[in-house]
C-alpha positions as CSV (number, residue, x, y, z in Angstrom):
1,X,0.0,0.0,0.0
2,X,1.6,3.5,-0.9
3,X,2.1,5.8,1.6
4,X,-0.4,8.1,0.4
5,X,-3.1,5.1,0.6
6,X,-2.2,4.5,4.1
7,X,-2.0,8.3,5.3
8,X,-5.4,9.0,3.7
9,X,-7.0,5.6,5.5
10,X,-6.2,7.0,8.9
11,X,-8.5,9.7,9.2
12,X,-10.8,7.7,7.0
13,X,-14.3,8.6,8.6
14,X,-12.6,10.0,11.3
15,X,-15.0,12.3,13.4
16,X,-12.2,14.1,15.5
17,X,-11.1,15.8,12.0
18,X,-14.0,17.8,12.2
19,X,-13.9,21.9,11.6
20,X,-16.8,24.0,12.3
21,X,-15.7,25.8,9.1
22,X,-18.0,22.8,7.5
23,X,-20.3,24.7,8.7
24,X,-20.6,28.0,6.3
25,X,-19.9,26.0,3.4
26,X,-23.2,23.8,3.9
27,X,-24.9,26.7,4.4
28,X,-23.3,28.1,1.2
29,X,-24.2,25.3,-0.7
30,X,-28.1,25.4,0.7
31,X,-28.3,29.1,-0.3
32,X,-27.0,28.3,-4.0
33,X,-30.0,25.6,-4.7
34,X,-32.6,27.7,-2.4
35,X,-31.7,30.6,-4.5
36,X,-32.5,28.1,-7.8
37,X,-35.6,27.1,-6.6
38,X,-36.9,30.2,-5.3
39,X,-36.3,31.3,-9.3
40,X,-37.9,28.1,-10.4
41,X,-34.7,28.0,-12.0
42,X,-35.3,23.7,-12.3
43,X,-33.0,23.6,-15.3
44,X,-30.1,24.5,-13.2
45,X,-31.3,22.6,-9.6
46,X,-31.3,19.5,-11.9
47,X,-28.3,19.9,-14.0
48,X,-26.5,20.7,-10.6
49,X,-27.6,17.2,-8.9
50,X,-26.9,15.3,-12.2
51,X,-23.3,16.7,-11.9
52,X,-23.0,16.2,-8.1
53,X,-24.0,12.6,-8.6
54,X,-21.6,11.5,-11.1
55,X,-19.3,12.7,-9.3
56,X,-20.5,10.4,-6.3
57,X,-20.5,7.3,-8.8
58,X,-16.9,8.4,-9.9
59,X,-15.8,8.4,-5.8
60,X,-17.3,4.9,-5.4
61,X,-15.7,3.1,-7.8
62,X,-12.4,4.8,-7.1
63,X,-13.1,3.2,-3.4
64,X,-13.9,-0.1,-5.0
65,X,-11.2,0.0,-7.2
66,X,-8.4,1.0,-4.2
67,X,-9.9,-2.1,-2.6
68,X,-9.8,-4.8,-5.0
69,X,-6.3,-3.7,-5.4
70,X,-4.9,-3.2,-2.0
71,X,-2.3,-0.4,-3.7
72,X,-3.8,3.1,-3.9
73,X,-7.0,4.6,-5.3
74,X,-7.0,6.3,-8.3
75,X,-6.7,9.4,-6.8
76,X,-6.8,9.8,-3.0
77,X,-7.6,13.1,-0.4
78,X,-5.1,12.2,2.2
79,X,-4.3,16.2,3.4
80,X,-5.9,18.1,5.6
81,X,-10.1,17.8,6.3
82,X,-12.8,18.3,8.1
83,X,-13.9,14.7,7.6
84,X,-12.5,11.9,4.7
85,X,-15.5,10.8,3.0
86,X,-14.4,8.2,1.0
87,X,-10.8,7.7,0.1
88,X,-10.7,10.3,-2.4
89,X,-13.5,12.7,-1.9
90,X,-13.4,15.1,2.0
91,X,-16.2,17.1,2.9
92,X,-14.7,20.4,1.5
93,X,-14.7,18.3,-2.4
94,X,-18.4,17.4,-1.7
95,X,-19.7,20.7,-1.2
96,X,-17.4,22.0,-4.3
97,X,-19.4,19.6,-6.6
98,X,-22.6,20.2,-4.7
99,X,-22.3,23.5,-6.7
100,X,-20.3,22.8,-9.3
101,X,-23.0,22.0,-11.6
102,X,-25.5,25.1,-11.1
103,X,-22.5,27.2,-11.6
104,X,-21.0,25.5,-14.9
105,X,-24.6,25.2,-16.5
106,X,-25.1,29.3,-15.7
107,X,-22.0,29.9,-18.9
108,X,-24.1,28.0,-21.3
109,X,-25.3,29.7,-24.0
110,X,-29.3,29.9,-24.0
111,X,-29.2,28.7,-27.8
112,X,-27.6,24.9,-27.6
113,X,-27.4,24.7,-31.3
114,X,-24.7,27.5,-31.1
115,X,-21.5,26.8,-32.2
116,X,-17.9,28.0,-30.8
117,X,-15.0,27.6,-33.4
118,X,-16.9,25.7,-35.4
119,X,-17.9,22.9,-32.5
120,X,-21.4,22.3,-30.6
121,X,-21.0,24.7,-27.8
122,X,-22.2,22.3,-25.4
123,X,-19.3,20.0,-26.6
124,X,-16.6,22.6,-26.8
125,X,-17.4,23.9,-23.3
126,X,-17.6,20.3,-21.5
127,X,-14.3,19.3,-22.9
128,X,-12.7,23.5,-22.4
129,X,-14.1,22.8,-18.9
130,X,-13.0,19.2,-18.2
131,X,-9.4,20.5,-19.1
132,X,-9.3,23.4,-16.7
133,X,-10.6,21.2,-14.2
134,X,-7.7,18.7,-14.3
135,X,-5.4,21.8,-14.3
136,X,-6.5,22.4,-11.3
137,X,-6.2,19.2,-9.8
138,X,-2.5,18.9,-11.5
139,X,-1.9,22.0,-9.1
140,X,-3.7,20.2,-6.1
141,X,-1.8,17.0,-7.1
142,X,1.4,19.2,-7.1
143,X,0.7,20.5,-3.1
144,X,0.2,16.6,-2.3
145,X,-4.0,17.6,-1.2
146,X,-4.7,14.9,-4.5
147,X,-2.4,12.0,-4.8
148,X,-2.1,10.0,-7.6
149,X,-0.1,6.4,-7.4
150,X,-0.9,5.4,-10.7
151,X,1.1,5.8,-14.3
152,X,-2.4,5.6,-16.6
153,X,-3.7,8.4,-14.1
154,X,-1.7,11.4,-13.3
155,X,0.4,14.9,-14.4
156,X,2.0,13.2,-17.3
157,X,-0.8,11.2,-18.5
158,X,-4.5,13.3,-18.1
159,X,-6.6,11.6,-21.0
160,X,-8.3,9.3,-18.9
161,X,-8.7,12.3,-15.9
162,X,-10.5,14.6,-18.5
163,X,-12.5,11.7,-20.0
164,X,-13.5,9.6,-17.1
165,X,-12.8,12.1,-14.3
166,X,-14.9,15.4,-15.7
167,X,-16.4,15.2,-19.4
168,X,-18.6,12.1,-18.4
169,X,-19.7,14.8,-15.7
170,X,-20.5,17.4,-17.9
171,X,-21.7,16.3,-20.7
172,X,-24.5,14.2,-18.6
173,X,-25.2,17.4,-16.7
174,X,-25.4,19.5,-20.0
175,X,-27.6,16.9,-21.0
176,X,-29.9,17.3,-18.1
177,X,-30.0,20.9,-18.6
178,X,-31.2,20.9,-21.8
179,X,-33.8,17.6,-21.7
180,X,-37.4,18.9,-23.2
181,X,-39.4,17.4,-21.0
182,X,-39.5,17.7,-16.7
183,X,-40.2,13.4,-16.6
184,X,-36.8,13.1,-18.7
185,X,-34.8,15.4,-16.1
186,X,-36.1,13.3,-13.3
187,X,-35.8,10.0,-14.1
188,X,-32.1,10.7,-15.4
189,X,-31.4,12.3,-12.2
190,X,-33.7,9.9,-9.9
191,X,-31.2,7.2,-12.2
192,X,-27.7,8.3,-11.4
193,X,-28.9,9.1,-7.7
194,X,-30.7,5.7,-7.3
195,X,-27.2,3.7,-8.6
196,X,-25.3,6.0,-6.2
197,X,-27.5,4.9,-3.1
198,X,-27.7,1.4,-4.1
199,X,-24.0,1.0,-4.6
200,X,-23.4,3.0,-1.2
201,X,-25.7,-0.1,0.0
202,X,-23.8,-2.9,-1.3
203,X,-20.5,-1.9,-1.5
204,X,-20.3,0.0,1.6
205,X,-23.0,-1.2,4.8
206,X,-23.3,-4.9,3.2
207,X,-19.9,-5.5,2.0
208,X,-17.5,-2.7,3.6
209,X,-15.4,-2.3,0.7
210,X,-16.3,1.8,1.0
């Protein structure tokens, strides 16, 4: 087990980690989607909880993954926290994608047939985004608060971080946004939320693996 691994499983869960600086942030967080619904702004609530749940899915199998292996995750949170999650995702990552969504969805373009240089701009801005995403986690990476253990996922090597890691995220969450109907929205999102719990089920109360 790297050393990383091993640092981040000590405070796994670990309740005496807590800040009351978790505090303000889940406020935060509760002001940005009462603000959405207050607008009716159901477009942008959606999108955001679309977003936030892939990235749930994405933490769970990096758990799984870390393991089956007995190595390292794919990417691990082993600096400081108010509480470790999951092996890669702390309360302070949570509450960034909590948000995340609503705030990426408010820079698309109200027509989605619009094109920038020439590419859908729903495409061009999941993939611009994804990118400037992983630059800042090459920078967190960089201040050892993300470790990566792994050849196929790091610095030197960011396909499969942009692919798997963010443009999965936004191009469902675009997706979301711009669904015709309010049936679609919600089964997509009750979908990726309803994987997410039964996965937290299995994998984590029944078999422990989380």
């Amino acid at each position: 087990m790297t050393e990383a691994a091993q640092q981040a499983l000590s405070i796994l869960r670990d309740g005496s980690q807590f800040s009351w600086y978790v505090i303000p942030l889940f406020a935060f967080v509760v002001y940005v989607y009462a603000n959405e619904i207050e607008r009716r702004n159901w477009n942008l609530v959606l999108a955001g909880l679309a977003f936030w749940g892939m990235d749930w899915f994405n933490e769970i199998w990096n758990s799984i993954f870390f393991h089956l292996n007995g190595r390292a995750p794919m990417w691990g949170a082993p600096g400081d926290t108010a509480y470790l999650i999951l092996i890669g995702l702390n309360i302070e990552i949570m509450f960034m994608f909590a948000v995340a969504g609503i705030t990426f969805c408010k820079m698309l373009p109200a027509d989605p047939k619009m094109k920038i240089l020439g590419v859908p701009n729903r495409l061009f801005l999941a993939v611009a985004n994804s990118i400037f995403c992983v630059i800042v986690e090459i920078w967190l990476n960089s201040v050892d608060a993300l470790t990566w253990d792994w050849s196929f996922w790091n610095a030197g090597a960011p396909w499969l971080i942009i692919i798997f890691g963010y443009l999965t995220f936004f191009l469902v969450s675009y997706r979301v946004f711009d669904m015709k109907t309010m049936r679609s929205k919600l089964l997509t999102v009750g979908a990726i939320w309803a994987v997410d719990a039964v996965a937290v089920l299995v994998f984590g109360v029944a078999l422990g693996w989380l």
